[in-house]
N, C-alpha and C positions, 0 to 999 in steps of 0.2 A: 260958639261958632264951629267948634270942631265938631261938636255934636253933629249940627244940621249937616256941616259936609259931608259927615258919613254917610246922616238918613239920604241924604240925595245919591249918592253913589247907589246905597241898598236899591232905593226906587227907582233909577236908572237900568242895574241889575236883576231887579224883579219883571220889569216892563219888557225884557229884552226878553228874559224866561218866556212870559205868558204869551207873546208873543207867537209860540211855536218854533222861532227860527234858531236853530242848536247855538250855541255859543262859540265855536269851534270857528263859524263860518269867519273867510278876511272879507271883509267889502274893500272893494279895489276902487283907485281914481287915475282915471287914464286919459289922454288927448293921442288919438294917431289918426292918420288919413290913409285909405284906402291906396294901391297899389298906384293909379290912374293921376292923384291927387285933385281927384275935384270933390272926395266927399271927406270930409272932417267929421270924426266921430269921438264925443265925449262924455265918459261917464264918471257920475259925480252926486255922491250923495245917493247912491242905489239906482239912478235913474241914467237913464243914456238919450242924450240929442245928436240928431246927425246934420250936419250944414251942408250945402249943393252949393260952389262959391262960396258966398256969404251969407246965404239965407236956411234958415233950419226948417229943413222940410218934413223933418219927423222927431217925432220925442216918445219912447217905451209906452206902453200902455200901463194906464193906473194900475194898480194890485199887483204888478208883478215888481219884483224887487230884484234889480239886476247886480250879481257880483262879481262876473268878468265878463268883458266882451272883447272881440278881436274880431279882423280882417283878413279872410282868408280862402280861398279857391276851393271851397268844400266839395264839389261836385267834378274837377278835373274839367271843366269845360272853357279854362280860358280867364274866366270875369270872377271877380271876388264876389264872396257874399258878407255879410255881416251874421255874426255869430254870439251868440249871450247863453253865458252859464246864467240862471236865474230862477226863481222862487216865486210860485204863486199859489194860493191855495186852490185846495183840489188837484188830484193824481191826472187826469185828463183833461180835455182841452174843449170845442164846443160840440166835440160827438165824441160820444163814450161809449165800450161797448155794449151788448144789447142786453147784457146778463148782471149788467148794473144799474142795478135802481136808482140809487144817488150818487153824487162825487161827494167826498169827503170835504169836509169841514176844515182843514190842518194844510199848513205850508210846505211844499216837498219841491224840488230841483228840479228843472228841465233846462231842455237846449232848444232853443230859437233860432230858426234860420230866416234871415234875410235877404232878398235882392234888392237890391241899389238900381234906382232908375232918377232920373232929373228931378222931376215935381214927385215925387214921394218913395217912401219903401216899403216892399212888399212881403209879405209873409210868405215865406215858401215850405218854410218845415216844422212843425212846432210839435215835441216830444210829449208825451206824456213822460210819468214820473220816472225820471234815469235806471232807477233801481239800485243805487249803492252811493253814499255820501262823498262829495267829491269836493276836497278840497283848495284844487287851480285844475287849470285848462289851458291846453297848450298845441301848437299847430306843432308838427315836424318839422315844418319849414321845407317841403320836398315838393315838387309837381309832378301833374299828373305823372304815369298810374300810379305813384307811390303817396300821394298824398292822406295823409292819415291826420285824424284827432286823439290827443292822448290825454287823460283824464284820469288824477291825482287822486287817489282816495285819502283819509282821514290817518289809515296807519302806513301810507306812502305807496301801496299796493296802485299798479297800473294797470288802465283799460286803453285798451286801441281801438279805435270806431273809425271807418272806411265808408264812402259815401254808395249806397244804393242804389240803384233808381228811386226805390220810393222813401229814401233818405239814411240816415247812419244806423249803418250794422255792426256790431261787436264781433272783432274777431280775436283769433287767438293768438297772444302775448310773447308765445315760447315759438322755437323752430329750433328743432333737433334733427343731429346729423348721425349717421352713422357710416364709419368708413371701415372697408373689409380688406382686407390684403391681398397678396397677390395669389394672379388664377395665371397657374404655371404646371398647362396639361401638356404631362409628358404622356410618351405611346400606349403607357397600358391604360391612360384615363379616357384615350380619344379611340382605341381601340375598342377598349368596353360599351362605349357611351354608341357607336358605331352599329355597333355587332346587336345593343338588346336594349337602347334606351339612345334613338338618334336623336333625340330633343333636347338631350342631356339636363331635364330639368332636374334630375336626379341631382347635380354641384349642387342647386342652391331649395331641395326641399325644407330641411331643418332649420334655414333662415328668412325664411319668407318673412314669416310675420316682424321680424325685426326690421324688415325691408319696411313692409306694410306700414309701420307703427313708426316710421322716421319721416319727415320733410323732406331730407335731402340723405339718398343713399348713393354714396361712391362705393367703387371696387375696381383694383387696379390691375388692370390686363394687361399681361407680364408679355406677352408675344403676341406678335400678329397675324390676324384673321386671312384662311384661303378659302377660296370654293373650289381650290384644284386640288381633288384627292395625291396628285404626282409632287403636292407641295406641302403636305404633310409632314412633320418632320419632328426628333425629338434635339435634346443636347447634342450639339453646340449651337446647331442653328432649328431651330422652331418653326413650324408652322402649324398653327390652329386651325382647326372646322369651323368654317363658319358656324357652323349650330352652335357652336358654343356663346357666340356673339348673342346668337338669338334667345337663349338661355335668358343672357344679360338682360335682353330687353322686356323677354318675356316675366322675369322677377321681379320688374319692375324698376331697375334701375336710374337713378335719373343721370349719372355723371359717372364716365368711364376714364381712366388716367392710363395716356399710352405712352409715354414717355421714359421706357425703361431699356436697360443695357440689350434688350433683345428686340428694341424696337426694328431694326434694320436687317433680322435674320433673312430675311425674303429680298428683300433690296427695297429701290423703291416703289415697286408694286405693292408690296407687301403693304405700306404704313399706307399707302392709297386708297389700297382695298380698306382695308382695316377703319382711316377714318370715315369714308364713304359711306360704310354700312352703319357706322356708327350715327352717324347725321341725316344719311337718309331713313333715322328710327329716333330720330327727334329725342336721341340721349347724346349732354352734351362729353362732347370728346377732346379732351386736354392732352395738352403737351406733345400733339403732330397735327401737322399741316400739310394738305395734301397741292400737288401743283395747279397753276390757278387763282389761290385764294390769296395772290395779293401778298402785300408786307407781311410780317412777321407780326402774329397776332400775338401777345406774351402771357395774355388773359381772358378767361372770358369771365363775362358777368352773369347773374341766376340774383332772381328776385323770388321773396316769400313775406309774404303781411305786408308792404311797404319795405322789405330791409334790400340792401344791393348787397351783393356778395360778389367779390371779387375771387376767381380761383387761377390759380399757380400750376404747372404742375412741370418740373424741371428731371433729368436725370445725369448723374455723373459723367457719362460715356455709352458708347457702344460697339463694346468690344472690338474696337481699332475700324471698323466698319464705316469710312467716310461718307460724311452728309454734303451731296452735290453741292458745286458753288451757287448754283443756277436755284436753289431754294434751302439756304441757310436755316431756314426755318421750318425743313421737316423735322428734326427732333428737336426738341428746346433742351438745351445743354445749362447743366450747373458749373459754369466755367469764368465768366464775366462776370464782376463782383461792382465793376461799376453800371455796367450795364443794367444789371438786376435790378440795384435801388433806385437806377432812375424807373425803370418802369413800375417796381411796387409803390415806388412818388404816385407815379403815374395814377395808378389804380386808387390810390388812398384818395385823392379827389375826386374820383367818379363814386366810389365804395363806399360802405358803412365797415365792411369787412372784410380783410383779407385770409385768406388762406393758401397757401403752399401744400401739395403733394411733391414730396423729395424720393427721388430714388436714388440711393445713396447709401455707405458705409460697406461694411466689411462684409466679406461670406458666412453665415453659420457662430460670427459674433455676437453674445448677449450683451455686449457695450456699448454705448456712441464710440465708434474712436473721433481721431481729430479734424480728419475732414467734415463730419457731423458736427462736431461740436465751432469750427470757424464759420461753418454757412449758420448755422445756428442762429452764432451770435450776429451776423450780419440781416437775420431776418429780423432780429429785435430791435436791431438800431435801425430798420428801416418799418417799423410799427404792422408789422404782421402780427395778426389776432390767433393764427391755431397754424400747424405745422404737422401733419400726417407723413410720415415714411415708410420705406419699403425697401426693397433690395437684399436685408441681408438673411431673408426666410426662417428668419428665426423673433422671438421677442423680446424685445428688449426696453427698458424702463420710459415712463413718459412723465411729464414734472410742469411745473406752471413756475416760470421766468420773468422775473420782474425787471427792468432794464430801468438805466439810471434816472430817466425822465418820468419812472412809474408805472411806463407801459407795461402792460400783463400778456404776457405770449404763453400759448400751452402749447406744450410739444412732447408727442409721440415719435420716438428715435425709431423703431420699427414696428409696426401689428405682424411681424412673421408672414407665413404663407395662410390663403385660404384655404387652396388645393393646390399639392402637388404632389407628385411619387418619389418623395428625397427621399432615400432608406435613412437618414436619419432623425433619432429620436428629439434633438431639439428642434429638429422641423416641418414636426406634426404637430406642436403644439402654436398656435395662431390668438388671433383675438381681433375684434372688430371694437375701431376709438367709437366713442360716444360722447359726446356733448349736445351741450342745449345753450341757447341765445336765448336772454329774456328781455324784455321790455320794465328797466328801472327806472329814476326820478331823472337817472342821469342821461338816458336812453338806453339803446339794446346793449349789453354785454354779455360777458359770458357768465354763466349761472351756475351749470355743474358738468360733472365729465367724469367720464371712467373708461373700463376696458370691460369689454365680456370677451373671457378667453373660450378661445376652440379649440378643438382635436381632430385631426385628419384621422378618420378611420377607414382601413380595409376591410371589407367585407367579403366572405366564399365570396366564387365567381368571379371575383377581380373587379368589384364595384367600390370606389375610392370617394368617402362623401364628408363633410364637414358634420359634425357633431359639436 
């Protein structure tokens, strides 16, 4: 008897073989109903029936062998479709292309879209063969425009597919950031840039392509923007050329952080101007708010692949320089420790991720001191994902914080200056954070991260350029 129970197990396991369908595959058994509840969809035994009330108005087509199905908004339009990981032989469907003679003989995976209507369901999207072995299928659970499909391969490697017009398209997994430090042009950089290069694309020529080659490029604009040459200005109180703004946008940047101890050198024209130009060039502008705009915005959000990103961007002070009562909210202050975690609450439910730009800690210090290190820790116990700094023009160490509940926060205590004229030698050296966001089993996290350090260089002639 034990004998035959093997031979049967063997035969069992040889039939699954010849079969063609890998071994690897789960065949799933599922009962759920569409969003609306009038359609009940059950799969069972590889096959899926759909009920309309009580009556089953459709059942899979013979030869395909279905191993997940789900209920889901695949097209952003409102109405659920019905959706099937599934298996049928031949790579193509009933036209193939012209440069193919036959379909293949052997069982391979597609995705099946459905529409749900009363008396029956309709075909709407039917894949040819996925192109990589996929072992679960999973909505994000997000609507429209972030709605995504995400698709589990065999060694846990993930695809993100985003719906088309003419059905799901594969995009890319990763979204990398790069953040640059502070642009802190004193007289002889805005005199130069004036007098033989007014475009000033000159700051940012030797970082383009880092620009280029990131998702999301920030750089933090340490003072703010004039178009009145009589408001030009260096130390104590600043005023920037507009051109230099235009630099900004012309580099391509997507997210500018004005929220720094010199944000009020101008007064409030200054930060007006400043986020004006900034938004009227469709680069978003953090941490000032100009009059007009309403409550106190504490965040904005930026979308890439399906992911939300929440961004922060606060600053210690400004150099004793009072922020009218009549709009609290032109510089966002690192001051309210309760205030803060209610709004990063805030964010965390709208977000996949947060981020902080701090300007913050000591002058010409290579340390966190302690005021860094208390906000620090209060961004961890309030589940911020990354933490970028500025202020103290110099670099100083960045480290990945694991907080009691597990949360992982990476945090850069400074990237130094990008451009400035400080005669000192620790504050010509800089570096731009980098990280990447990937798409795991568990969803997006963080994947990798570094620093590329830079060198302010003088050049004859009085040309001051990041290296």
């Amino acid at each position: 008897m034990a004998l035959a129970a093997a031979s049967a197990v063997v035969f069992v396991l040889c039939a699954r073989l010849q079969s063609g369908i890998p071994t690897w595959v789960r065949w799933e058994s599922s009962t759920f109903s569409d969003r609306t509840g009038m359609y009940t969809v059950a799969l069972n035994r590889k096959t899926v029936s759909v009920k309309y009330d009580t009556c089953v108005i459709w059942t899979s087509p013979e030869g395909v062998k279905v191993q997940k199905a789900l209920s889901w908004d695949v097209d952003n339009d409102g109405v659920e479709e019905l959706v099937l990981l599934c298996w049928k032989k031949g790579r193509y469907g009933a036209h193939r292309p012209f440069w193919v003679e036959k379909d293949e003989d052997t069982w391979s995976q597609h995705l099946f879209v459905y529409a749900y209507s009363p008396d029956k369901i309709s075909p709407k999207w039917m894949s040819s063969y996925i192109g990589q072995d996929v072992a679960d299928m999973t909505s994000n659970n997000k609507e429209a425009p972030d709605a995504r499909l995400w698709l589990r391969g065999t060694e846990d490697e993930m695809t993100s597919w985003v719906w088309d017009s003419w059905g799901f398209k594969k995009e890319d997994t990763e979204i990398s950031f790069c953040v640059f430090g502070d642009v802190l042009v004193h007289e002889p950089i805005y005199r130069y840039g004036l007098q033989n290069e007014p475009d000033f694309g000159f700051l940012f020529e030797n970082v383009q392509q880092m620009i280029l080659d990131s998702d999301v490029a920030v750089i933090n604009q340490e003072t703010p923007l004039t178009d009145n040459p009589a408001m030009y200005g260096d130390y104590p109180r600043f005023g920037t050329p507009a051109q230099v703004g235009q630099a900004i946008v012309d580099a391509g940047f997507d997210v500018v952080t004005c929220a720094t101890n010199h944000a009020l050198d101008r007064g409030v024209d200054g930060a007006r101007f400043t986020k004006h130009f900034f938004d009227a060039h469709q680069v978003v502008c953090l941490g000032i708010q100009a009059d007009g705009e309403g409550a106190e915005k504490p965040y904005a959000l930026i979308r890439r692949n399906g992911v939300c990103f929440a961004l922060f961007n606060y600053t210690y002070g400004t150099n004793g320089i009072r922020i009218p009562d009549e709009n609290r909210g032109l510089v966002h202050l690192l001051d309210d420790a309760e205030k803060i975690r209610g709004d990063l609450a805030k964010a965390r439910s709208e977000a996949d991720f947060i981020l902080v730009f701090a300007h913050w800690g000591t002058e010409y210090a290579t340390d966190p001191d302690e005021f860094q290190k208390t906000w620090t820790q209060v961004f961890l116990e309030s589940g911020v994902d990354v933490v970028v700094g500025t202020h103290p023009h110099t670099l100083q160490p960045y480290e990945l914080r694991t907080g009691e509940d597990g949360h992982r926060m990476l945090v850069y205590y400074s990237v130094g200056n990008f451009i400035s004229a400080q005669p000192y030698k620790r504050c010509v050296r800089g570096g731009a954070a980098q990280f990447t966001i990937a798409l795991t089993p568990a969803g997006y996290q963080l994947d990798a991260y570094g620093l590329q350090p830079m060198t302010i260089v003088w050049h004859p002639g009085g040309k001051y350029m990041t290296e």
